[in-house]
DOTI-321234 format. One record per residue (C-alpha): x, y, z. Coordinates in steps of 0.05 Angstrom, whole numbers, plus 32768, in hexadecimal, padded with zeros to 4 digits. Each point is the difference from the previous one (the first is absolute). Layout:
N
XYZ ...
//
This chain:
208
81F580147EB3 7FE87FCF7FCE 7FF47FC08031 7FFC80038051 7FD3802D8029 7FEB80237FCB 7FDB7FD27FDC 7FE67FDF8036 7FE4803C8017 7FDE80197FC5 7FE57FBB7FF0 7FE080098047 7FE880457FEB 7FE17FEA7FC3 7FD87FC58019 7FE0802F8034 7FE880327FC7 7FE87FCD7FDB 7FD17FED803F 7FE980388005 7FF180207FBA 7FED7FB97FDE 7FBE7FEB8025 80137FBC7FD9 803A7FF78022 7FEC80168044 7FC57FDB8005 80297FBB7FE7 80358013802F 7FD980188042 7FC67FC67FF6 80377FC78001 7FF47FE77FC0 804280107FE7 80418001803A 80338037800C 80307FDB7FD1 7FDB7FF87FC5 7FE58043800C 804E80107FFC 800F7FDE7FC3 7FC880207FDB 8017803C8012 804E7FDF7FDD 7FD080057FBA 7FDD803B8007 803080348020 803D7FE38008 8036802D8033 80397FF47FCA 7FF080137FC1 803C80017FD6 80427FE9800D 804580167FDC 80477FED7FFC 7FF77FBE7FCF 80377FFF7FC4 7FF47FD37FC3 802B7FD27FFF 7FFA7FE57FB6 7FD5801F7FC7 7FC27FE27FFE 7FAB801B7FF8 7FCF80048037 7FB080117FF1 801180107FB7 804080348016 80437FF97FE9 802E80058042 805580077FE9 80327FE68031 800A802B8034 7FC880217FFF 7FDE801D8043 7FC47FE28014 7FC5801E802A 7FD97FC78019 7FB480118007 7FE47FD08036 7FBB80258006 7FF580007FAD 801B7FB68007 7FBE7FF0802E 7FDA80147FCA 80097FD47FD6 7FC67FD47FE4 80287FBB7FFC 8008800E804E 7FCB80278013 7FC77FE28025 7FBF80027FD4 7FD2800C803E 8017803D8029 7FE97FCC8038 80337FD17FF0 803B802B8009 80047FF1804B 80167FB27FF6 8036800D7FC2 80438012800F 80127FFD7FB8 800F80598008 804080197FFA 7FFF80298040 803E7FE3801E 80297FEA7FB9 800E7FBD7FE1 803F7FD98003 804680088012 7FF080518001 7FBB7FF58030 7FFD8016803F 80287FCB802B 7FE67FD28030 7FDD8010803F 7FFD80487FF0 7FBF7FF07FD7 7FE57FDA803F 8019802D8033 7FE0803F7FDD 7FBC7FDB7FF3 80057FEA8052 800780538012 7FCB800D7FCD 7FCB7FCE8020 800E800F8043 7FF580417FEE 7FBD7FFF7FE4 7FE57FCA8033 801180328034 7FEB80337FE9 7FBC7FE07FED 7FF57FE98048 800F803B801E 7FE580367FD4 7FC07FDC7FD8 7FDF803A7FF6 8037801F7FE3 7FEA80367FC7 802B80357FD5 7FFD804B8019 800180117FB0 7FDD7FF17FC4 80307FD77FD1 801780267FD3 8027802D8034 802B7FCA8012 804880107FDB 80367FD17FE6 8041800A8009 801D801E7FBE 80287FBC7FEA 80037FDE7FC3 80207FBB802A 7FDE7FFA8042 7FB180088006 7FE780218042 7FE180388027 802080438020 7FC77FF3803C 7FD07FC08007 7FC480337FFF 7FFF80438019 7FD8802A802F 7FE480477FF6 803380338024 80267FC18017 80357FF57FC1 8036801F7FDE 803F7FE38031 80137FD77FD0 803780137FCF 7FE480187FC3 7FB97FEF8011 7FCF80207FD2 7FBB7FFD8022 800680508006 7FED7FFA8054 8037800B802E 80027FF0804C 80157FCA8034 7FF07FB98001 7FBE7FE38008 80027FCB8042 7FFF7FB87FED 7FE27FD78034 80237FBF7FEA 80017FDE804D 7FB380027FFA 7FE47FC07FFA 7FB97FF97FDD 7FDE7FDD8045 8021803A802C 7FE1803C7FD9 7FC7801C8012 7FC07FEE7FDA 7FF5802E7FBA 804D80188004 801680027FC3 804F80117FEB 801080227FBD 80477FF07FD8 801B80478005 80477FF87FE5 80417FD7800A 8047801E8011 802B800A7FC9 801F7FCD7FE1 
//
């Protein structure tokens, strides 16, 4: 699936890697100076769930970026190379959380249809706000460079959030090389009913 769960999932995914591999970003995020949802939209420029998107025809001859496209021609549209761009791209890594001038959602007639942009950015927030108040100390169970992509040249996300030592390997064609059950997630505990020093580790999400 190109739009849907999917998406909305992995954008979820994303933002929580990001907070906790890019001190930068955790640090703006945890210490309130930037909210969940601009937290969320930075994520929109910088790792984007839908990458490319296909199924657009030409329907007249025309050139794009210096490329002669012929009627009828098949185009792959790439939203992630499209955030790139420097006529678009905020100059100050800083200032990517306040423009939604990204292509993460489309443009036009063919862009994602209203609410599904607002209804997907609601699940997103809700997510992270939750899981910030109830899991603060949250930390990854991995070093970073474990953590494996699905192998997809349109969507952009994770076969496991982060996984534990002896703990992963459930999920279909995960590649972390351990094998074993599911770590426990205590997700019902609440950061003023824990104990004091408790930490919780992200050990892995179910399959997608």
């Amino acid at each position: 699936m190109a739009a849907a769960q999917a998406p909305t999932g992995n954008w979820i995914g994303n933002a929580l890697r990001l907070m906790l591999v890019d001190d930068q970003f955790s640090v703006t995020l945890q210490g309130g100076r930037s909210s969940a949802g601009e937290a969320l939209n930075e994520v929109l420029w910088k790792n984007t769930p839908t990458q490319n998107f296909v199924g657009r025809w030409a329907v007249q001859a025309c050139e794009v970026g210096g490329r002669r496209i012929r009627k009828g021609d098949l185009l792959v549209l790439g939203l992630a190379a499209a955030n790139t761009d420097p006529r678009v791209q905020p100059e100050c890594p800083s200032d990517s959380s306040a423009n939604r001038a990204h292509m993460s959602f489309g443009h036009g007639e063919h862009g994602c249809p209203f609410p599904a942009p607002e209804l997907a950015e609601t699940i997103a927030r809700t997510a992270i706000e939750v899981l910030l108040d109830r899991l603060p100390d949250i930390e990854l169970d991995v070093a970073a460079d474990e953590l494996r992509w699905r192998p997809s040249v349109w969507m952009r996300g994770l076969f496991c959030a982060a996984c534990s030592p002896c703990r992963c390997g459930s999920a279909p064609g995960c590649r972390c090389g351990r094998r074993g059950r599911w770590a426990p997630r205590p997700t019902r505990a609440r950061s003023r009913d824990r104990p004091s020093g408790v930490r919780y580790r992200w050990s892995a999400m179910p399959p997608g």
